[in-house]
BAZA-551763 format. One line per field, with one value per atom (N, C-alpha, C): residue number from 0; residue in three letters; atom name; x, y, z. Coordinates in nm, 4 decimals. Example, Ala and Ser with C-alpha at 12.3 -4.5 7.8 and 13.67 -1.06 7.14 Angstrom:
resi	[0|0|0|1|1|1]
resn	[Ala|Ala|Ala|Ser|Ser|Ser]
name	[N|CA|C|N|CA|C]
u	[1.3190|1.2300|1.3200|1.2850|1.3670|1.2900]
v	[-0.5690|-0.4500|-0.3300|-0.2250|-0.1060|0.0030]
w	[0.7800|0.7800|0.7800|0.7080|0.7140|0.7870]
END
This chain:
resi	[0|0|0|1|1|1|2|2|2|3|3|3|4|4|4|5|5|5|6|6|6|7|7|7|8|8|8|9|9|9|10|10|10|11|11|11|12|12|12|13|13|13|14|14|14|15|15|15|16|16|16|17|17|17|18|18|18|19|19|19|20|20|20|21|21|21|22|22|22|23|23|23|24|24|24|25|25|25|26|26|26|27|27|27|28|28|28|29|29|29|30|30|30|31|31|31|32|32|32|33|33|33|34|34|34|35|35|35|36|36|36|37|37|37|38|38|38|39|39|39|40|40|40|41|41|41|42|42|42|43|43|43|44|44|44|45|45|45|46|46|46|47|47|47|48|48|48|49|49|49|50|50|50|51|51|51|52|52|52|53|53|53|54|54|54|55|55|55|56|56|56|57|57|57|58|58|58|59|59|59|60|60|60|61|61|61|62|62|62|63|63|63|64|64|64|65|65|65|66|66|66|67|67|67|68|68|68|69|69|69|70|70|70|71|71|71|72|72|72|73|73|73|74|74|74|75|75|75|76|76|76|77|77|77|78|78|78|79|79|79|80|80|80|81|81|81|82|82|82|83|83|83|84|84|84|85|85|85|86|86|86|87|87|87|88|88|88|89|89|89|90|90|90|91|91|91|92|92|92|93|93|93|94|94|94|95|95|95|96|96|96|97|97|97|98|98|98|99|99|99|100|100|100|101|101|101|102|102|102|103|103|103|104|104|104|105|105|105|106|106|106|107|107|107|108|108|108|109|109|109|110|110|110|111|111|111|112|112|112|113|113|113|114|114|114|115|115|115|116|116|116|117|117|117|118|118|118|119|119|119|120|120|120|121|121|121|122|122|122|123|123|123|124|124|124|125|125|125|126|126|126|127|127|127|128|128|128|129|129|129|130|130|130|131|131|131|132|132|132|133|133|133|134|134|134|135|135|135|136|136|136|137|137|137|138|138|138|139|139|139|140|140|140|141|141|141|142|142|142|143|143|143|144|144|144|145|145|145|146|146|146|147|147|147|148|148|148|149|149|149|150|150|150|151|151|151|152|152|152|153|153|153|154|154|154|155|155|155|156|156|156|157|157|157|158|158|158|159|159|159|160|160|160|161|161|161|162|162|162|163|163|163|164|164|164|165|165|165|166|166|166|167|167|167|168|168|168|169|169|169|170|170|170|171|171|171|172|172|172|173|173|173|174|174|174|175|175|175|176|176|176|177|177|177|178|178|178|179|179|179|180|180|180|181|181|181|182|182|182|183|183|183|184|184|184|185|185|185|186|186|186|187|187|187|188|188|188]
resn	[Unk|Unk|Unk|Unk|Unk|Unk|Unk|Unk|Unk|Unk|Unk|Unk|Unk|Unk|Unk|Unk|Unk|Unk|Unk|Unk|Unk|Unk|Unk|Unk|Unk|Unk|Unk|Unk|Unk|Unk|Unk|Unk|Unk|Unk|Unk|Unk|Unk|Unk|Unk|Unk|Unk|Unk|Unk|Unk|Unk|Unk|Unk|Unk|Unk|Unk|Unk|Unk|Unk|Unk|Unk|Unk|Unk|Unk|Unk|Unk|Unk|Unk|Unk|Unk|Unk|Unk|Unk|Unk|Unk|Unk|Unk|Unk|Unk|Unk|Unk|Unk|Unk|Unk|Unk|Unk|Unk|Unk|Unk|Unk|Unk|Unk|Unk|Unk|Unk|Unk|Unk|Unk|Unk|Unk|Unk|Unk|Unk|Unk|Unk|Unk|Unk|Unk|Unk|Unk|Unk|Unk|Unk|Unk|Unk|Unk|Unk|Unk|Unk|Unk|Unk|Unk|Unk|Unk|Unk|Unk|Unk|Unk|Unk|Unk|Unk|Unk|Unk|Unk|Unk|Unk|Unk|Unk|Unk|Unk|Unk|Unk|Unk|Unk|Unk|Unk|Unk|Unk|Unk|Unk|Unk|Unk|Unk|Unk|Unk|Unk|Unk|Unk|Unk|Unk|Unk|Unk|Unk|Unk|Unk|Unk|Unk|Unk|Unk|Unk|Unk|Unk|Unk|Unk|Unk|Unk|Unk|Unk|Unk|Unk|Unk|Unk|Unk|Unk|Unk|Unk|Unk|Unk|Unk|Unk|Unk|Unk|Unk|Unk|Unk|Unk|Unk|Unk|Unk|Unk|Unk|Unk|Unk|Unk|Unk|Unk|Unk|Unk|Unk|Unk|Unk|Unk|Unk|Unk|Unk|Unk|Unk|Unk|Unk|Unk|Unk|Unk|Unk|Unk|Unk|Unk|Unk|Unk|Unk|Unk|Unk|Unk|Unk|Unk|Unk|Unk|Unk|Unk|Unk|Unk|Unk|Unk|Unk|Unk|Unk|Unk|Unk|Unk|Unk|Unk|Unk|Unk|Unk|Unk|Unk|Unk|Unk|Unk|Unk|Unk|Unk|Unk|Unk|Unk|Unk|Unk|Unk|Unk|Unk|Unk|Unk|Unk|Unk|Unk|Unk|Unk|Unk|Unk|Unk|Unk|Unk|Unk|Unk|Unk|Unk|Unk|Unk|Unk|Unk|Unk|Unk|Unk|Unk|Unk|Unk|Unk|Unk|Unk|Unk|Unk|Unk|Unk|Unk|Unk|Unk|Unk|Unk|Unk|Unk|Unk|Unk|Unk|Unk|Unk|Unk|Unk|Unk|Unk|Unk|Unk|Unk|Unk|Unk|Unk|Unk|Unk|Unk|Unk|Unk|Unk|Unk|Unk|Unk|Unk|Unk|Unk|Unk|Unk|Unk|Unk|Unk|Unk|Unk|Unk|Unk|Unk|Unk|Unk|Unk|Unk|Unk|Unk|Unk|Unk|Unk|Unk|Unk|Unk|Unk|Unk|Unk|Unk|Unk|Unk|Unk|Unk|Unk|Unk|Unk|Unk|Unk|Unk|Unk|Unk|Unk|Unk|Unk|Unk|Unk|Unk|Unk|Unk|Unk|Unk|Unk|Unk|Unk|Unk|Unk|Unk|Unk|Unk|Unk|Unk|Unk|Unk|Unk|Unk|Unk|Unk|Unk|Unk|Unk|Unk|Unk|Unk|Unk|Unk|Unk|Unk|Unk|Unk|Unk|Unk|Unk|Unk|Unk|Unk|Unk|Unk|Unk|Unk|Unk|Unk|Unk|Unk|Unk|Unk|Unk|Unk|Unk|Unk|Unk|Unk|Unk|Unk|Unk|Unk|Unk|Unk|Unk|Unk|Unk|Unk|Unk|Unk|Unk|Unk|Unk|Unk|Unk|Unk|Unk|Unk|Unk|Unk|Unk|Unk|Unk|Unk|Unk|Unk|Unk|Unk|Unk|Unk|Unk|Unk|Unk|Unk|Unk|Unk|Unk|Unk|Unk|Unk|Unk|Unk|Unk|Unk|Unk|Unk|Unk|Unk|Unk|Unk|Unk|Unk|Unk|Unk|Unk|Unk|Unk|Unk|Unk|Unk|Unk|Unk|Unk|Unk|Unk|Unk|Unk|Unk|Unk|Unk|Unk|Unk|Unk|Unk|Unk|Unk|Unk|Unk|Unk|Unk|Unk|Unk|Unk|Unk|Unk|Unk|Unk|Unk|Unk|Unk|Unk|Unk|Unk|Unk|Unk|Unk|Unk|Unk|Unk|Unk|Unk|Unk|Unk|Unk|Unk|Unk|Unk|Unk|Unk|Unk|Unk|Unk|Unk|Unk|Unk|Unk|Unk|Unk|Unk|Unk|Unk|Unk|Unk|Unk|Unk|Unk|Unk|Unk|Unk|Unk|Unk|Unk|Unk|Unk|Unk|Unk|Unk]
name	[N|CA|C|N|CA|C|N|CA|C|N|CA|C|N|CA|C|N|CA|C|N|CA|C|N|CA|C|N|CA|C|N|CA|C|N|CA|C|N|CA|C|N|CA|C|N|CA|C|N|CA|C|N|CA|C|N|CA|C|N|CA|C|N|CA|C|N|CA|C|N|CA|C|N|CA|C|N|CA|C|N|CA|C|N|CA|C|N|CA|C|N|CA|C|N|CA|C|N|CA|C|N|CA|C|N|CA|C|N|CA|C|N|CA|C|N|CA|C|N|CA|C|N|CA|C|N|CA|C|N|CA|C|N|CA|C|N|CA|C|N|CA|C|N|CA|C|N|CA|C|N|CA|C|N|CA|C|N|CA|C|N|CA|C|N|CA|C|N|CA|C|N|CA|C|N|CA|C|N|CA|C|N|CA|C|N|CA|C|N|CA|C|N|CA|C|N|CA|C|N|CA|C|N|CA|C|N|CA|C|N|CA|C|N|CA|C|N|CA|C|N|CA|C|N|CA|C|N|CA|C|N|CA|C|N|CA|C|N|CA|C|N|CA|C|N|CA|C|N|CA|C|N|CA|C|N|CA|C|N|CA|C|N|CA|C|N|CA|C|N|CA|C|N|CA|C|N|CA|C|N|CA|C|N|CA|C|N|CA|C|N|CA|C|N|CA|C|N|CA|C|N|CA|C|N|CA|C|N|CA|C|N|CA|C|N|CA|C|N|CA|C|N|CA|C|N|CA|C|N|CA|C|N|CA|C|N|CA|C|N|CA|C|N|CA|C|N|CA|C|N|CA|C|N|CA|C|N|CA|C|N|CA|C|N|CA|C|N|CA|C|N|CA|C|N|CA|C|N|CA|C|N|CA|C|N|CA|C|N|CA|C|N|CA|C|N|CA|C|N|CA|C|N|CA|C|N|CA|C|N|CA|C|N|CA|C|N|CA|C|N|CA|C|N|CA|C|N|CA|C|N|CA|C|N|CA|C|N|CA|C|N|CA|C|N|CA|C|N|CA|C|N|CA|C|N|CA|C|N|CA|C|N|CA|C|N|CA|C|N|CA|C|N|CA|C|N|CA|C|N|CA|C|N|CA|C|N|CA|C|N|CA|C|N|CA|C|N|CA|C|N|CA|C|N|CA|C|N|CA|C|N|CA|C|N|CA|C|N|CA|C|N|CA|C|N|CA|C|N|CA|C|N|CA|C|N|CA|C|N|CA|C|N|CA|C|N|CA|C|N|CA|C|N|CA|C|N|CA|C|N|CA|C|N|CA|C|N|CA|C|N|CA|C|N|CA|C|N|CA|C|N|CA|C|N|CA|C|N|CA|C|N|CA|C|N|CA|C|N|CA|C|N|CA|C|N|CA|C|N|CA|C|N|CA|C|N|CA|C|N|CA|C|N|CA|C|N|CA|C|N|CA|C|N|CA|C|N|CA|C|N|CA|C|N|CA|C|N|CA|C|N|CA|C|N|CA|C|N|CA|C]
u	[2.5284|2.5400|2.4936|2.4576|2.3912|2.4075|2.5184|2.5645|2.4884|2.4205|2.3165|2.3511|2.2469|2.2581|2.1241|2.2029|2.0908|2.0102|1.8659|1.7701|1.7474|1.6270|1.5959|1.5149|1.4954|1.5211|1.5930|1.7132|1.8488|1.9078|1.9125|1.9613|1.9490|1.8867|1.8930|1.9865|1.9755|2.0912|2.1772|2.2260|2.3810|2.4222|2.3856|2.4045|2.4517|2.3424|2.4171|2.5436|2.5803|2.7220|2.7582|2.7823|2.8341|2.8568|2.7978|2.7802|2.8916|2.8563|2.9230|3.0939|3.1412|3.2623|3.3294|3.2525|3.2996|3.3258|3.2906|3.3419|3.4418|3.4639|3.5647|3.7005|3.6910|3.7884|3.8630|3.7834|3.7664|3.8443|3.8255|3.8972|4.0546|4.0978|4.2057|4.2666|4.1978|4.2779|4.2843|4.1749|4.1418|4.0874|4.1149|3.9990|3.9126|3.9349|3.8831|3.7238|3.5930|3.4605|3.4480|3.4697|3.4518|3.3751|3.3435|3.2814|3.1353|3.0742|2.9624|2.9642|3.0425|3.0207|3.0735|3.0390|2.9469|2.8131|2.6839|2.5465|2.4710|2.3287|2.2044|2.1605|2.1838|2.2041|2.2647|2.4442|2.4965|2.5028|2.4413|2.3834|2.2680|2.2106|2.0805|2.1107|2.1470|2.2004|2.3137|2.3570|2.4654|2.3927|2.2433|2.1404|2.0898|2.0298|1.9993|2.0436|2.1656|2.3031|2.2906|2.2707|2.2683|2.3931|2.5142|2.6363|2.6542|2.5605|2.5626|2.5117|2.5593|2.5617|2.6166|2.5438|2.5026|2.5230|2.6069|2.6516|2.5358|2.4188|2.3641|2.3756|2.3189|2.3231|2.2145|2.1470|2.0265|2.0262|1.9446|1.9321|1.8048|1.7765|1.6556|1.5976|1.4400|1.3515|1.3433|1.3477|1.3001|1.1767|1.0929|0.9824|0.8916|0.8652|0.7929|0.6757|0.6148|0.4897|0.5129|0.6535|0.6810|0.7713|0.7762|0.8400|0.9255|0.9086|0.9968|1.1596|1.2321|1.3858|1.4333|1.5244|1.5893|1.6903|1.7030|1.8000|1.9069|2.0100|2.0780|2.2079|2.1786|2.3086|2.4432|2.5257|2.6964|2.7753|2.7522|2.8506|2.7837|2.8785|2.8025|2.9681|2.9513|3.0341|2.9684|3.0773|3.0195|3.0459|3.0513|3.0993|3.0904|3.2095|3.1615|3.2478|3.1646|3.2455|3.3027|3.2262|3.2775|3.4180|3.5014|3.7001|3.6665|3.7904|3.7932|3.8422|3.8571|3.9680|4.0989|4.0414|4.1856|4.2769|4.2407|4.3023|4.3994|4.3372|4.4371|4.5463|4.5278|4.6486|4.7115|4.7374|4.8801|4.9339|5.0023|5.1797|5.2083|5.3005|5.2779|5.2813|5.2283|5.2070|5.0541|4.9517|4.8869|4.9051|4.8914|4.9197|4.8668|4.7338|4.6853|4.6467|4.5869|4.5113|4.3898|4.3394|4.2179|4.0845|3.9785|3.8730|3.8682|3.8154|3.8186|3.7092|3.6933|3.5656|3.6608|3.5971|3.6619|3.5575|3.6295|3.5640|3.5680|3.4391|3.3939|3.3373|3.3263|3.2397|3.1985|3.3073|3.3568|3.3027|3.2290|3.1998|3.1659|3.1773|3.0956|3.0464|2.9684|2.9094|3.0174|3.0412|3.1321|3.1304|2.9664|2.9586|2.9789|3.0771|3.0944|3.2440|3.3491|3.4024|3.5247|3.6255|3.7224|3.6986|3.5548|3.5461|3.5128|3.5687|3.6278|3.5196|3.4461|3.3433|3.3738|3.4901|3.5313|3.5591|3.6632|3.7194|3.6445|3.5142|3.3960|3.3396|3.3401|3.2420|3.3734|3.4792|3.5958|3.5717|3.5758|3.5195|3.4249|3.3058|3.1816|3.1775|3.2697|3.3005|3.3759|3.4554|3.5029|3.4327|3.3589|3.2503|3.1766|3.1334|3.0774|3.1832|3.2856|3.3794|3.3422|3.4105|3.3945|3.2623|3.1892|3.0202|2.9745|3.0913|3.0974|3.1829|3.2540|3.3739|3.5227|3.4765|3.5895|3.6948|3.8483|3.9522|4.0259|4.0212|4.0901|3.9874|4.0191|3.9222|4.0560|4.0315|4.0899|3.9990|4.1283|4.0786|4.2000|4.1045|4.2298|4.1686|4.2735|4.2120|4.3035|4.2749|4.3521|4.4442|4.6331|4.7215|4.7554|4.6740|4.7051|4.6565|4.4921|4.4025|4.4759|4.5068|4.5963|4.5134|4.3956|4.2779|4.2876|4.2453|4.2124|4.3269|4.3926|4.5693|4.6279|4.5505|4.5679|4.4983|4.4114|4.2985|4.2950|4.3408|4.3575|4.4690|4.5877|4.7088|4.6841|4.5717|4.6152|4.5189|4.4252|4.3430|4.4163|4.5350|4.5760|4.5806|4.5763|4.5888|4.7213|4.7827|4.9190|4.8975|5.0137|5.0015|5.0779|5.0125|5.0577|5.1043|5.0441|5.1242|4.9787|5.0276|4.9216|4.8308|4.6908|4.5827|4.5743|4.4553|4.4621|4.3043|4.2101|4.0848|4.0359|3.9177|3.8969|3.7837|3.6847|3.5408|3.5586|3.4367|3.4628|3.3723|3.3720|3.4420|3.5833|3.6691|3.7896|3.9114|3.8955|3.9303|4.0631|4.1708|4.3002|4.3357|4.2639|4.3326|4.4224|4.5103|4.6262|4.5739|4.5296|4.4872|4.6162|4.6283|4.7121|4.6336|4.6695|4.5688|4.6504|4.5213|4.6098|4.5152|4.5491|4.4782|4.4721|4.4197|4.4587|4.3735|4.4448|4.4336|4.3207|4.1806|4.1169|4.1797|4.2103|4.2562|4.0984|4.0350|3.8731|3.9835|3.8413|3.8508|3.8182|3.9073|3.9087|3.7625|3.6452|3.5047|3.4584|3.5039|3.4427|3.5507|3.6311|3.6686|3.6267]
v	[-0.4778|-0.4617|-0.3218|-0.3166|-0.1633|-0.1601|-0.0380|-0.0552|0.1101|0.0837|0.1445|0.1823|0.2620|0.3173|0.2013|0.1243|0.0243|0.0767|0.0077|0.0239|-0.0750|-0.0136|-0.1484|-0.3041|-0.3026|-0.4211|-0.4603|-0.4202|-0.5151|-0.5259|-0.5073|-0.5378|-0.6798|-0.7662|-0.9042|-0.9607|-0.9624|-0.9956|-0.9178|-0.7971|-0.7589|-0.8584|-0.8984|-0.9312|-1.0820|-1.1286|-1.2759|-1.2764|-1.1948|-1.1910|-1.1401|-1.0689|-1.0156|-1.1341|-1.2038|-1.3499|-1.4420|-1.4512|-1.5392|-1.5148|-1.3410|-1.3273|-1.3125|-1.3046|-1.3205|-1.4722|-1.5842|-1.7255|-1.7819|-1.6491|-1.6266|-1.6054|-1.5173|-1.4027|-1.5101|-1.6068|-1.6981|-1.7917|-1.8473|-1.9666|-1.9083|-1.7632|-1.7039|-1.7287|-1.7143|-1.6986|-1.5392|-1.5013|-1.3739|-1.3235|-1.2190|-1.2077|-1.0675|-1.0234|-0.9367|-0.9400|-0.8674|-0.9063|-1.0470|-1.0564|-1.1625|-1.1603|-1.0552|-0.9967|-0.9512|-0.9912|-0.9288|-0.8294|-0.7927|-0.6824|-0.6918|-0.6282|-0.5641|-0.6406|-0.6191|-0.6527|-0.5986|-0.6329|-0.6127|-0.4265|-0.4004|-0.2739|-0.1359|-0.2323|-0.1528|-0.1284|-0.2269|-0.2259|-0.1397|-0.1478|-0.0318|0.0499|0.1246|0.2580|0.3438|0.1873|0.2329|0.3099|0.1970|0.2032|0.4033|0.4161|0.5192|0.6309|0.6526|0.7324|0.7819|0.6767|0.6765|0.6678|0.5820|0.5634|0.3926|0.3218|0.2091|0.1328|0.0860|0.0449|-0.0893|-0.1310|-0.2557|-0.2627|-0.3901|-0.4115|-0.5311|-0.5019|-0.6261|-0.5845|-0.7551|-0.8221|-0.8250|-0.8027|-0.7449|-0.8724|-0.9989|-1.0512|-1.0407|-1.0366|-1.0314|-1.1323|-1.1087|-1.2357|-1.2862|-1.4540|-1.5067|-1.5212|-1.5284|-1.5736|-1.4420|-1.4574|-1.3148|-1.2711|-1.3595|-1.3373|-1.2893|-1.2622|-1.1788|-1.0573|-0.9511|-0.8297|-0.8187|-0.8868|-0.8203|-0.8775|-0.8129|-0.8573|-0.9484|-1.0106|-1.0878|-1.0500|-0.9451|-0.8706|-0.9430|-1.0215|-1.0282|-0.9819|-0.9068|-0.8631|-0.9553|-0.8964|-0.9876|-0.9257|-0.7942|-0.7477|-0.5869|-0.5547|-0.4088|-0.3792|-0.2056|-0.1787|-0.0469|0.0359|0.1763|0.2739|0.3737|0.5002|0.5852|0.6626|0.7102|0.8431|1.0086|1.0812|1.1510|1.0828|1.1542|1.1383|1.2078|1.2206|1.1229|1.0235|0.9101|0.9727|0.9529|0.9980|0.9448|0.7844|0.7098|0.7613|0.8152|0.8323|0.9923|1.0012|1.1512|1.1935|1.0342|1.0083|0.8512|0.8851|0.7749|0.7675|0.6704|0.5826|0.6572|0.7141|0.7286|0.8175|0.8404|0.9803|0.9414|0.9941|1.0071|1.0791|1.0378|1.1524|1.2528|1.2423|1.4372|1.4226|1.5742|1.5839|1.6244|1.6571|1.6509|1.6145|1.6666|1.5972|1.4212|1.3240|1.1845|1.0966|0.9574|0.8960|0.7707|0.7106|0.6080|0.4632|0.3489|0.2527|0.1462|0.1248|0.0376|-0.0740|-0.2030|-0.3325|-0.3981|-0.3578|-0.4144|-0.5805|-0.6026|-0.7757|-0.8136|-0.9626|-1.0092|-1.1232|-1.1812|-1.2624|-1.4281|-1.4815|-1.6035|-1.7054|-1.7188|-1.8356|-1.7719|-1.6329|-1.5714|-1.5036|-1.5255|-1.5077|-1.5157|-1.4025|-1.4119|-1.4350|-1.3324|-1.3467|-1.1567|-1.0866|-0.9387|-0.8971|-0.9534|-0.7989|-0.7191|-0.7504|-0.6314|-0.5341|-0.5920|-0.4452|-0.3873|-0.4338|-0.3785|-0.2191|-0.3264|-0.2357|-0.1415|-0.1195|-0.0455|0.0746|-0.0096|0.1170|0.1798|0.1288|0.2307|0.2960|0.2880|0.3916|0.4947|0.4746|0.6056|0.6799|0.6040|0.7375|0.7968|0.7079|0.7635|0.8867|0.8686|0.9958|1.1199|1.0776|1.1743|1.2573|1.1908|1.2868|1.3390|1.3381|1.3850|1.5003|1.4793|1.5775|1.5417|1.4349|1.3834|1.2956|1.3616|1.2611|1.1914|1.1372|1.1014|0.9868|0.8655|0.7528|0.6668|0.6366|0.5785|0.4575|0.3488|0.2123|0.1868|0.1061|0.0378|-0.1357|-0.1560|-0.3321|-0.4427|-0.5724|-0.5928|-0.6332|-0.6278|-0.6288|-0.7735|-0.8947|-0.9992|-1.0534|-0.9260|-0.9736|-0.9405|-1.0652|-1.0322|-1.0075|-1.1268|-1.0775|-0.9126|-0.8991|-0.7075|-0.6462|-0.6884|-0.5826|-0.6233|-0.7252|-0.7432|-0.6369|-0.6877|-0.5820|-0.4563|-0.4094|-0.2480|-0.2224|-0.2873|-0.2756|-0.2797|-0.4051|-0.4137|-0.2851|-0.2471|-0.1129|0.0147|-0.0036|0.1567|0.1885|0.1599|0.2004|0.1746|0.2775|0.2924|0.2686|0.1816|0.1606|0.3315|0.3459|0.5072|0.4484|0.3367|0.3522|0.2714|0.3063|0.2091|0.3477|0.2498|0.3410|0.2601|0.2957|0.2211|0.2461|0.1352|0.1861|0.2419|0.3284|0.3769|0.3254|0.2294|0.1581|0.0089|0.0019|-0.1521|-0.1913|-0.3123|-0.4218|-0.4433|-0.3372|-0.3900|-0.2650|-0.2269|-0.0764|-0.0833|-0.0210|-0.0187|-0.1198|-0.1591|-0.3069|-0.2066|-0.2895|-0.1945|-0.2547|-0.1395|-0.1676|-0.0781|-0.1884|-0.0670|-0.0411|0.1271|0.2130|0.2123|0.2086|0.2627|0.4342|0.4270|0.6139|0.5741|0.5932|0.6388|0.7559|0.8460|0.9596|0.8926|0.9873|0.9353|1.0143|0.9362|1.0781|1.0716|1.2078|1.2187|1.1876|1.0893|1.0316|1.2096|1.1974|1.3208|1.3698|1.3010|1.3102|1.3684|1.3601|1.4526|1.5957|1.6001|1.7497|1.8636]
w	[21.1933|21.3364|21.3752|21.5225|21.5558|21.7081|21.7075|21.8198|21.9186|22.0156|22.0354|22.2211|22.2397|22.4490|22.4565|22.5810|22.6322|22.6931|22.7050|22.7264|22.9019|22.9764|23.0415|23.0120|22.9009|22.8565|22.8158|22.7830|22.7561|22.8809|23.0123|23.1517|23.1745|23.1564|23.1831|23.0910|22.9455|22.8450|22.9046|22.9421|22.9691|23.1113|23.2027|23.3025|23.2369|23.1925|23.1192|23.1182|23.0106|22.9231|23.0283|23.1360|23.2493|23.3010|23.3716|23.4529|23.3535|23.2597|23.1376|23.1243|23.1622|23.1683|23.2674|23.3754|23.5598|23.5337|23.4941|23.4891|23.3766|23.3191|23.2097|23.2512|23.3639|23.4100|23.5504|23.6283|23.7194|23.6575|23.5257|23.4946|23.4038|23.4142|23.4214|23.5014|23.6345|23.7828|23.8182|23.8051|23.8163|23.9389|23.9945|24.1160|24.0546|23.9124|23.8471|23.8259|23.9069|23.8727|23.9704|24.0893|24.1614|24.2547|24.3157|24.4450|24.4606|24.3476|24.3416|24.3076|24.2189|24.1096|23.9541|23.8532|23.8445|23.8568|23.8930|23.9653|23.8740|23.8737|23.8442|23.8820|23.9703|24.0415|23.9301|23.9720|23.9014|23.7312|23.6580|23.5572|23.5288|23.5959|23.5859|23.5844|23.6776|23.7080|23.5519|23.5512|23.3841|23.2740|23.2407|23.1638|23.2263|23.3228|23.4193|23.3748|23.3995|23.3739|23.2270|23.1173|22.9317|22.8868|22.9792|22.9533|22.9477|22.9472|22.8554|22.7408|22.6654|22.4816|22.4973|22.3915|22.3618|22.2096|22.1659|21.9890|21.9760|21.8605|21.9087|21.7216|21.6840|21.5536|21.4808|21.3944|21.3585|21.2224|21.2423|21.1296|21.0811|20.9150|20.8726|20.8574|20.9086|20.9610|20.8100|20.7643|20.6476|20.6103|20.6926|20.6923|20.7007|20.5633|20.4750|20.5705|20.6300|20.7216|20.8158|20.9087|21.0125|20.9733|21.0186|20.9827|21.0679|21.1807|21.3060|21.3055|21.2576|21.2430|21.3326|21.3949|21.5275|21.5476|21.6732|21.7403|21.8590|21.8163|21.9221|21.9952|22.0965|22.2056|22.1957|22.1199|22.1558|22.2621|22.2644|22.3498|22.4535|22.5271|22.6134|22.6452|22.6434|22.6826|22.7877|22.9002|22.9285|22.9421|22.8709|22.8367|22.9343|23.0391|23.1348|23.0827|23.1234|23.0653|23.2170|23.3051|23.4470|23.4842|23.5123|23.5837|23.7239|23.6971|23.7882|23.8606|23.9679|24.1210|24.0825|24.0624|24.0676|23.9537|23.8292|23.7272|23.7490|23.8107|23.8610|23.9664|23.9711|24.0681|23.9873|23.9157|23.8012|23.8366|23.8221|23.8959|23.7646|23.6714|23.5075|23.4930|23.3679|23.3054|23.1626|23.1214|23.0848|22.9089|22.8453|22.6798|22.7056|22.7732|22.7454|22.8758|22.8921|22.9994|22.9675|22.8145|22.7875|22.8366|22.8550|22.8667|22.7945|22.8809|22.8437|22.8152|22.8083|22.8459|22.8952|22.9802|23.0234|22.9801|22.9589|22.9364|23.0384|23.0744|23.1795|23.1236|23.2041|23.1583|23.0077|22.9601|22.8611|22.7975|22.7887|22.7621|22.6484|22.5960|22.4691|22.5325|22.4745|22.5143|22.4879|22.5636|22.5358|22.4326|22.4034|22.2957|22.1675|22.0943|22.0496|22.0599|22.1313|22.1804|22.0398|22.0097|21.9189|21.7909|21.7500|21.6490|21.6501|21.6677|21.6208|21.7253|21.7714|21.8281|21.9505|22.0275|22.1094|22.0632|21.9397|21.8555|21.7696|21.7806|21.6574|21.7572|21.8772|22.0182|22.0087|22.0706|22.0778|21.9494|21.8397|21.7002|21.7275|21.7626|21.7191|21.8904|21.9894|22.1373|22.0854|21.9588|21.9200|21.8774|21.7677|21.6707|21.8008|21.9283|22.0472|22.0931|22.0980|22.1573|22.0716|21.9391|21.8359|21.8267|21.7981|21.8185|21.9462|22.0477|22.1762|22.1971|22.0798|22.0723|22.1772|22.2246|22.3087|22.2709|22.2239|22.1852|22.2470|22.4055|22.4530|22.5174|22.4937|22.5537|22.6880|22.7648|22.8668|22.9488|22.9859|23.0563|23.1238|23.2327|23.3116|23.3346|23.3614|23.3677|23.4803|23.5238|23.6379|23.5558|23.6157|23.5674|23.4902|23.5256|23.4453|23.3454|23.3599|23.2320|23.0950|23.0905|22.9281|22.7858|22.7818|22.7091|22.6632|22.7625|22.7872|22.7577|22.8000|22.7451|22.5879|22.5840|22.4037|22.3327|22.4105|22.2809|22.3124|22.3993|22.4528|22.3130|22.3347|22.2718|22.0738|22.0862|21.9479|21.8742|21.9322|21.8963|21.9481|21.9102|21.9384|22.0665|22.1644|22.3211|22.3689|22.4276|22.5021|22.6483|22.6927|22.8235|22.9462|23.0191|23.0381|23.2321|23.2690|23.4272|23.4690|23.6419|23.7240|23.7988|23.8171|23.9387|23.9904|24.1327|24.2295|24.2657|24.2501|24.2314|24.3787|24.4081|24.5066|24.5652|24.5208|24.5707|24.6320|24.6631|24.7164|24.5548|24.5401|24.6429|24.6141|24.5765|24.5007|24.5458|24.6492|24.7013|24.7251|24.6657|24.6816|24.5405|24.4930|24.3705|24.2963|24.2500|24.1278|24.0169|23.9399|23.7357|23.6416|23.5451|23.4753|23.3642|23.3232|23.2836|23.1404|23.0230|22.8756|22.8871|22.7538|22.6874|22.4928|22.4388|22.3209|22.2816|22.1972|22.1452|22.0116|22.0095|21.8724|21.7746|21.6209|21.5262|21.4406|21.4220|21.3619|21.2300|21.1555|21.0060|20.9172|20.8118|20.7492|20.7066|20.6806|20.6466|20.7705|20.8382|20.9776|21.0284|20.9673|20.9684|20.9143]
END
């Protein structure tokens, strides 16, 4: 696997799996990703920015006569290192106040779905922190996505309180926010 900063050619595959988990999140009973967002737009701009990555699957071609490997996208996540508004105003309390990265748009692709690769993407956003020098990764998510609060939880993430997002299309929504602290693997001290 090779988990990489998307390109604009991976914007149509991320939107898929985007599209693919807005009808994911819908047959929850979600109003999480309902509104026309996240978009084509705001995908670009992610790509734009160099704060979105992509876990894609790298199988080797059999057929001795082609060289070109077959790369496919399972999942995107987006690494934002910019201070939220909403996060600085917690219902809560936060572990640090450290510099952070926050994780945005989180997806795998569905026909793939519960077979480890959120928590694969979640791993290789740390080595992203770490080679950033940043130990404090933070998310918030809507309060019933349980999905998401599993896997926040079962990767080490503490639940720290509620925000209250500040954009449309979702302006005022209550998310509750985790944090986990990265500990650097001793080979990198």
């Amino acid at each position: 696997m090779n988990f990489r900063k998307s390109t604009f050619d991976d914007v149509d595959k991320i939107l898929e799996i985007i599209e693919k988990a807005k009808i994911e999140l819908n047959k929850l009973g979600l109003d999480q990703w309902q509104n026309g967002y996240p978009n084509k737009e705001v995908i670009e701009n992610d790509v734009k920015l160099g704060i979105s990555y992509v876990l894609e699957d790298i199988e080797k071609n059999r057929n001795e006569l082609e060289s070109e490997n077959l790369k496919k996208i399972l999942g995107t996540i987006v690494l934002s290192p910019e201070k939220e508004e909403p996060y600085s105003k917690i219902e809560g309390k936060w572990i640090s106040d450290d510099d952070y990265i926050v994780i945005h748009r989180l997806a795998v692709d569905s026909e793939i779905k519960n077979k480890g690769i959120a928590t694969k993407i979640l791993e290789f956003s740390e080595k992203e922190c770490i080679k950033n020098k940043i130990l404090s990764i933070k998310a918030d998510t809507h309060e019933n996505n349980e999905p998401m609060k599993r896997l926040l939880e079962k990767n080490g993430f503490s639940f720290c309180g509620l925000i209250y997002l500040d954009r449309e299309p979702d302006l005022g929504a209550k998310r509750v926010a985790y944090e986990k602290i990265i500990k650097i693997p001793h080979e990198l001290l």
